[in-house]
C-alpha positions as CSV (number, residue, x, y, z in Angstrom):
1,X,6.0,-70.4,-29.2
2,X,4.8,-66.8,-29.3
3,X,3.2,-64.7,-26.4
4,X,-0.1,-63.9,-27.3
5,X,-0.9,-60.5,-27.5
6,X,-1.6,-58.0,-25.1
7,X,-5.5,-56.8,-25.1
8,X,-6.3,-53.6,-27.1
9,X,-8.6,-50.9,-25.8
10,X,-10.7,-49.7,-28.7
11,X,-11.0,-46.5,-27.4
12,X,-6.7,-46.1,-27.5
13,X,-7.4,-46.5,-31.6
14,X,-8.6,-43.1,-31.7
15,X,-6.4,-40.6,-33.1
16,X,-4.9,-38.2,-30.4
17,X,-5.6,-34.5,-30.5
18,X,-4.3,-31.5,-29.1
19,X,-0.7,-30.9,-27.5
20,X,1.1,-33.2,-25.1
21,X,3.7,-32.3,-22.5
22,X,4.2,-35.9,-21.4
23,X,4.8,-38.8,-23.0
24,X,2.1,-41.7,-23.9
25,X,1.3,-43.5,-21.0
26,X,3.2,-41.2,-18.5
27,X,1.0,-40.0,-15.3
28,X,0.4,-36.7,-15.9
29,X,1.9,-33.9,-13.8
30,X,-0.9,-31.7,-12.6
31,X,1.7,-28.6,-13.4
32,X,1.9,-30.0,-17.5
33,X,-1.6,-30.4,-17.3
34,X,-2.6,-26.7,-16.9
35,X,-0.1,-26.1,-19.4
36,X,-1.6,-28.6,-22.0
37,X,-5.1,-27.4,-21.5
38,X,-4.0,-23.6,-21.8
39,X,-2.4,-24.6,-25.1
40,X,-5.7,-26.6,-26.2
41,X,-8.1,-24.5,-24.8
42,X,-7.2,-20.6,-25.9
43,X,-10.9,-19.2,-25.1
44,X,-11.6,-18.4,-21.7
45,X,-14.8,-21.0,-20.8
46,X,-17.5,-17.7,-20.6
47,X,-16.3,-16.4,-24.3
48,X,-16.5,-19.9,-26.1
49,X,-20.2,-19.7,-24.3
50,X,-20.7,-16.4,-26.0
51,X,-19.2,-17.3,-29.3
52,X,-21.5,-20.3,-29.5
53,X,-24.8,-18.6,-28.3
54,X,-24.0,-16.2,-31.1
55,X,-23.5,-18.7,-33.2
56,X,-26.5,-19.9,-32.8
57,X,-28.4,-16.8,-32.4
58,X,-29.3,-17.2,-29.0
59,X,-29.8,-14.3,-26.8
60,X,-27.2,-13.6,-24.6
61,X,-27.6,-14.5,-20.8
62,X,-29.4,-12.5,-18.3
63,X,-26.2,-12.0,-16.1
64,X,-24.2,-10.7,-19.2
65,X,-27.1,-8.0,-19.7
66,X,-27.4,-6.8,-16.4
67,X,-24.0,-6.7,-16.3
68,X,-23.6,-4.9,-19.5
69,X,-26.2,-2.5,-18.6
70,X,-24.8,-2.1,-14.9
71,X,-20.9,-1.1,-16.9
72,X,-22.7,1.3,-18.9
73,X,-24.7,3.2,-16.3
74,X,-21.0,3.6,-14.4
75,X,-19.6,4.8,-17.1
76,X,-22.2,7.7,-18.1
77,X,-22.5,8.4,-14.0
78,X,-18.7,8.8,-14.3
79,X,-18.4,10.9,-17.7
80,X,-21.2,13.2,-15.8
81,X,-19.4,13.8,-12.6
82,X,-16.4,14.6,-14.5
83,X,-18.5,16.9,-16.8
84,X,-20.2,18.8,-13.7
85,X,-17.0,19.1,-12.1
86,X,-15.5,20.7,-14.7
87,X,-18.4,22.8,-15.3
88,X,-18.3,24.0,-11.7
89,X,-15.0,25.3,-12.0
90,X,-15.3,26.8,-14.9
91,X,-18.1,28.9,-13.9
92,X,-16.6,29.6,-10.2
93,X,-13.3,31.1,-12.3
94,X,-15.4,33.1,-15.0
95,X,-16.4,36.0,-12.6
96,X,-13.3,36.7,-11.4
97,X,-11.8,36.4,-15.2
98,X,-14.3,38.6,-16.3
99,X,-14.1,41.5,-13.6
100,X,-10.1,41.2,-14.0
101,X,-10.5,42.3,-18.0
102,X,-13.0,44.4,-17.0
103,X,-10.6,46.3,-14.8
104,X,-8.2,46.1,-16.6
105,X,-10.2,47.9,-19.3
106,X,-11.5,50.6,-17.3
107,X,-7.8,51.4,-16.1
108,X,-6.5,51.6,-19.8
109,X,-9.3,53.7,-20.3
110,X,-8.8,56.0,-17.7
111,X,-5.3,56.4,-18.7
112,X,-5.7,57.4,-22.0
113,X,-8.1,60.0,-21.0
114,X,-6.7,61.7,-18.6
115,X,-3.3,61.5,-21.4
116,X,-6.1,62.8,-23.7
117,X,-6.6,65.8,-21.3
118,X,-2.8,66.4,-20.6
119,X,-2.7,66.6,-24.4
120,X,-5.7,69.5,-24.1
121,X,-4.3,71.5,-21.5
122,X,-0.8,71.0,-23.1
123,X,-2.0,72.6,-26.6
124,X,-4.1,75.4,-24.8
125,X,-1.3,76.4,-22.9
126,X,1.5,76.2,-26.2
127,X,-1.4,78.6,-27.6
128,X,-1.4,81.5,-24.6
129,X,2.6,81.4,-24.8
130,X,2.3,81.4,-28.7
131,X,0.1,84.5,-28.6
132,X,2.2,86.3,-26.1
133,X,5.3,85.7,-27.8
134,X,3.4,87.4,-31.1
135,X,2.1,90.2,-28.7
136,X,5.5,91.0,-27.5
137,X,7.0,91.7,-30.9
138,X,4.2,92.9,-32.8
139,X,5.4,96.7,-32.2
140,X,8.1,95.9,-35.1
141,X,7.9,94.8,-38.9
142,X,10.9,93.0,-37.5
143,X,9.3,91.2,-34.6
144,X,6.6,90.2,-36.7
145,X,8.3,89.0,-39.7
146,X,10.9,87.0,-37.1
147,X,7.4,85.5,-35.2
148,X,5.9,84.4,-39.2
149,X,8.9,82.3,-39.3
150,X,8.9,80.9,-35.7
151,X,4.7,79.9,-36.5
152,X,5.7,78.2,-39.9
153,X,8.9,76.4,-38.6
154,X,6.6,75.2,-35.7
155,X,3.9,74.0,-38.4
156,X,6.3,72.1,-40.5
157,X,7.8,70.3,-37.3
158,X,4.7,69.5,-35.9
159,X,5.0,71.3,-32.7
160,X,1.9,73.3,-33.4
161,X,-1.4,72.8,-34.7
162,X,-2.4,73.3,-38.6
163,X,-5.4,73.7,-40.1
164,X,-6.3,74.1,-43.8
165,X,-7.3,72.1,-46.8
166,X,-5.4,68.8,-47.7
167,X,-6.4,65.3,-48.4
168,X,-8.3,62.5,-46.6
169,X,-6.7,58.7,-46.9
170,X,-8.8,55.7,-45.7
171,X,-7.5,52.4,-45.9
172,X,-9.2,49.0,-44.1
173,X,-8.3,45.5,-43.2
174,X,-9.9,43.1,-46.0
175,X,-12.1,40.2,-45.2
176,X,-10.4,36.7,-45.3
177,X,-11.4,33.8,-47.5
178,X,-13.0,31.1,-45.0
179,X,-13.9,27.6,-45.8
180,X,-17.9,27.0,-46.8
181,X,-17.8,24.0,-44.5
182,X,-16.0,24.8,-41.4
183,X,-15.6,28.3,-41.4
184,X,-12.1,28.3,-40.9
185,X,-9.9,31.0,-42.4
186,X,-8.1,29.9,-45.8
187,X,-4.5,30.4,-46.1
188,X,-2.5,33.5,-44.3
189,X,-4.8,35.4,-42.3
190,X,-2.2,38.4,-41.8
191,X,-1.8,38.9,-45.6
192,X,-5.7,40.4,-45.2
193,X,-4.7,43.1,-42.0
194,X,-3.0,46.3,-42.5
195,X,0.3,46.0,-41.5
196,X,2.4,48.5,-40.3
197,X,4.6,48.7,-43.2
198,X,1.5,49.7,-44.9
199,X,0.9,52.8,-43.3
200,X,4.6,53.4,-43.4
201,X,4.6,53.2,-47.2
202,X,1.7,55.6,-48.0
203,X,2.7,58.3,-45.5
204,X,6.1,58.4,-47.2
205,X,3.8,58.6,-50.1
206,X,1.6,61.6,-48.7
207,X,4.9,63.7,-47.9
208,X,6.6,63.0,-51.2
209,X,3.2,64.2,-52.9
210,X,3.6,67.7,-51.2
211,X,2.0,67.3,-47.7
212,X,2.8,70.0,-45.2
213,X,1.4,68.2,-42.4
214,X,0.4,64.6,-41.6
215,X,-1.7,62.7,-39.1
216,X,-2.3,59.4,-38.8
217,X,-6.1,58.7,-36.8
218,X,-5.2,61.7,-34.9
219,X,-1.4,61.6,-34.1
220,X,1.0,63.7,-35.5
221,X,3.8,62.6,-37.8
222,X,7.3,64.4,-37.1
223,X,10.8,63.9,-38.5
224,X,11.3,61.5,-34.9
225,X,7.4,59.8,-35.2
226,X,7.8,56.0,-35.9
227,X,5.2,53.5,-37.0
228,X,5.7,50.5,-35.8
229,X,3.2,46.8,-34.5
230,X,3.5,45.2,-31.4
231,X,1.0,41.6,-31.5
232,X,-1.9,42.3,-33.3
233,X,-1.7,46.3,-32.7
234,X,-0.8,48.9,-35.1
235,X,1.4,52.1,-32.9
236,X,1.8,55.3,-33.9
237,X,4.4,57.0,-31.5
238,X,4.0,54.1,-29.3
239,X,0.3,55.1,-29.2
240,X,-2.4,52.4,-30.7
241,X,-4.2,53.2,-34.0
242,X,-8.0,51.0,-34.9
243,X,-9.1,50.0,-38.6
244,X,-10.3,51.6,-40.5
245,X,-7.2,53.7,-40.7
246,X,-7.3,57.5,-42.1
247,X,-4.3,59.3,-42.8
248,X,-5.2,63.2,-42.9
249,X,-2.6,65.7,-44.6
250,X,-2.9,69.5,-44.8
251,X,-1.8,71.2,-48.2
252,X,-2.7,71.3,-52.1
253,X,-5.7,69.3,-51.9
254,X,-5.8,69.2,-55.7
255,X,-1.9,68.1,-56.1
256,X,-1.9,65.9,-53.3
257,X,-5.1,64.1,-55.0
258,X,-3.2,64.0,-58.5
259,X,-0.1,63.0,-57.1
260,X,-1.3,60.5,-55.3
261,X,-3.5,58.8,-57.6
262,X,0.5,58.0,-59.7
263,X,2.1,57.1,-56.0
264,X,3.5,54.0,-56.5
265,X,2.6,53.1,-53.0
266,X,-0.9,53.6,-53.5
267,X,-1.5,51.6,-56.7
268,X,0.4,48.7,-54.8
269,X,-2.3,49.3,-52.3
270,X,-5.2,49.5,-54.9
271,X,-3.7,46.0,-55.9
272,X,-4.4,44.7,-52.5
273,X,-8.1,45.6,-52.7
274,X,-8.8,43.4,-55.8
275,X,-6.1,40.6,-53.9
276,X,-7.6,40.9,-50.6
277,X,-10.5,42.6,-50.8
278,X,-9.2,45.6,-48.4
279,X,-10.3,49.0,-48.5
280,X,-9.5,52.2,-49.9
281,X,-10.5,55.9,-50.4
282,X,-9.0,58.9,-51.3
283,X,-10.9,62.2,-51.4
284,X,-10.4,66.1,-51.0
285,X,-11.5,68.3,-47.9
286,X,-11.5,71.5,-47.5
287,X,-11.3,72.2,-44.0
288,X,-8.2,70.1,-42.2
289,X,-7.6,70.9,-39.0
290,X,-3.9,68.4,-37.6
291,X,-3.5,68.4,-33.9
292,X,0.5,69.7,-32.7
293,X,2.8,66.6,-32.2
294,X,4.5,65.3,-29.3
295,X,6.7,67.9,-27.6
296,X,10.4,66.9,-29.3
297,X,12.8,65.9,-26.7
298,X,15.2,68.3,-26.1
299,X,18.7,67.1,-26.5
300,X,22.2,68.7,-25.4
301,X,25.8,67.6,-26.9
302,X,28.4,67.3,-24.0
303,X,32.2,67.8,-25.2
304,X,33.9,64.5,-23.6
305,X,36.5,65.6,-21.3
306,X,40.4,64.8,-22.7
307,X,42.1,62.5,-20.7
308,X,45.8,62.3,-20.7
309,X,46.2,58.5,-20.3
310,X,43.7,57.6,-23.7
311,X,44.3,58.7,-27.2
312,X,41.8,59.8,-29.6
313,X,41.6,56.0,-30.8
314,X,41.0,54.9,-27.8
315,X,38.6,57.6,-26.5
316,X,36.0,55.6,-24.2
317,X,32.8,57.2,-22.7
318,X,29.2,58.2,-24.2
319,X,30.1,60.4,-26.1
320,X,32.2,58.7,-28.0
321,X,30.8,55.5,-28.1
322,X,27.2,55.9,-28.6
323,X,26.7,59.4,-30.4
324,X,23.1,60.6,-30.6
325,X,20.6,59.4,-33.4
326,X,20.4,61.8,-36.7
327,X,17.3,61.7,-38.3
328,X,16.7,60.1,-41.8
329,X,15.5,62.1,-45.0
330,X,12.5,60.1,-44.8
331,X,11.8,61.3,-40.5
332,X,12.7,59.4,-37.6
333,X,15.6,57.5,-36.4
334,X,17.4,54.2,-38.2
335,X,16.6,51.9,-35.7
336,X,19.0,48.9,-35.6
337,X,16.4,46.5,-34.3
338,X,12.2,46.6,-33.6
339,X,12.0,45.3,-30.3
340,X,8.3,46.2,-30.3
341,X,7.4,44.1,-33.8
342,X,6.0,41.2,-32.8
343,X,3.8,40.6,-35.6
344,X,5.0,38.5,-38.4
345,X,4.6,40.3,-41.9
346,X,3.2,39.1,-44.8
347,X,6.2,38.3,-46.5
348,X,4.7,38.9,-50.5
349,X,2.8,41.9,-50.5
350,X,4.5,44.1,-47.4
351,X,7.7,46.0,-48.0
352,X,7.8,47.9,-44.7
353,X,9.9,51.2,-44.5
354,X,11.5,52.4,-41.5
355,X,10.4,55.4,-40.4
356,X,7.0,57.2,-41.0
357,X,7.5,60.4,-42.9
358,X,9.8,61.9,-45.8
359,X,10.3,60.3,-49.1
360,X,8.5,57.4,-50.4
């Protein structure tokens, strides 16, 4: 005889849902039970609210709003607070930035005019002892003839100032190609500036054409003068030269024009103004006047003493070791590095020289 069966809940027949962590019938351990309903339940209660009111297209609740709105006000008082803080220090530090440059201007200033003066007094003074050498031998056709020769030897060496008619160079930075939309430059700005090598090439042009005398925006070229950059700056002697650039050279205005005009240095150049839209102009004048030069530093060569301990290979002392620099047929020293040039070159159109003046 068979047991009857054991009652059935109807409600049992319903299929089971979700994850259990227990087994069917088991009491439930309150620890499994979070776990279960985390597993079941992956939205926190508050977003399955606001995922069904926007299902629905309900608005959303009034404490959500004023919370939202509340967040938002924080966040702009924040942004602002930051903002004005910023913009307090900024303008506390700008006065004092400003009067530093500012000094710092004026100073430079000052210096180079009173090295502007020294310079003044410095040529008057060359002048009186010029005259007075001329006045002490001009009792002889001897004296005279020897102080012709001391004049021109000072001209050509730029100790002394030269006036007469020559040739007037002008060259200028071009203008960069910019974007239409941002402004921005397009491609290498440096390839659009003068560079030092520049000015190097087309004085070596002006003295191979014939130039007795060259300046460069008022300095002097000599056999020692070097043209070198440091940053953005352009030197001359170790003194700063501005665009527009004008190189001034006293002699043949007429074969300094022609020459010129076949200078290999200068149709490179005239290449750059179609390239980079620089500028360029060459024209006569008849009245040059070329300030004197820096005085040239006089040098004297010490005999080393003999020792009888070292041999002539093994001479040591500064003499031996470092002699003095010679200068170059095309003026001023080979220098064996360019500590001051800082300024990258443009690599395809510059082909600096060394030096300033001589051959080109």
């Amino acid at each position: 005889m068979s047991s009857p069966a054991p009652p059935t809940d109807p409600g049992n027949d319903a299929p089971e849902t979700g994850f259990r962590l227990f087994g069917k019938g088991a009491p439930p351990s309150p620890g499994l039970t979070m776990l279960a309903d985390l597993m079941n339940n992956h939205l926190d209660p508050g977003y399955a609210e606001a995922a069904r009111r926007r299902e629905n297209g309900e608005p959303p609740s009034r404490l959500a709003s004023r919370s939202r709105g509340g967040l938002t006000l924080l966040c702009a008082a924040l942004i602002g607070v930051v903002l004005a803080v910023a913009y307090r220090e900024a303008v506390a530090t700008a006065p004092e930035a400003a009067e530093t440059r500012e000094a710092l201007t004026a100073e430079v200033r000052r210096a180079q005019t009173r090295t502007d003066e020294l310079q003044q007094l410095a040529d008057r003074r060359r002048e009186e002892v010029a005259a007075a050498q001329d006045a002490a031998v001009a009792d002889s056709s001897t004296g005279r003839a020897l102080s012709r020769r001391v004049r021109d030897a000072e001209a050509m060496t730029g100790v002394a100032p030269v006036t007469g008619p020559g040739i007037v160079l002008e060259v200028s930075d071009g203008e960069p190609t910019r974007d239409p939309v941002t402004g921005a430059t397009v491609g290498d700005a440096e390839a659009f500036l003068v560079q030092d090598g520049d000015l190097q090439s087309l004085a070596n042009a002006v003295w191979a054409a014939g130039a007795e005398a060259v300046a460069i925006d008022g300095q002097r070229l000599t056999a020692l003068s070097t043209i070198r950059s440091a940053g953005s700056a352009v030197l001359v002697d170790f003194r700063p030269v501005d665009n527009p650039y004008t190189i001034t050279a006293v002699g043949d205005a007429d074969a300094l024009y022609r020459a010129l005009l076949r200078a290999p240095a200068v149709r490179r150049f005239q290449a750059y103004v179609k390239d980079y839209k620089m500028g360029l102009d060459l024209r006569r004048d008849d009245e040059l006047r070329l300030p004197a030069g820096p005085d040239p530093e006089l040098r004297e060569a010490a005999r080393p003493r003999a020792e009888s301990s070292a041999s002539p290979s093994t001479s040591t002392g500064p003499a031996a070791s470092t002699p003095p620099p010679t200068p170059t047929p095309s003026g001023g020293t080979p220098p064996t590095s360019s500590p001051t040039s800082t300024r990258p070159a443009a690599a395809p159109r510059v082909s600096p020289s060394s030096s300033a003046g001589g051959a080109d």
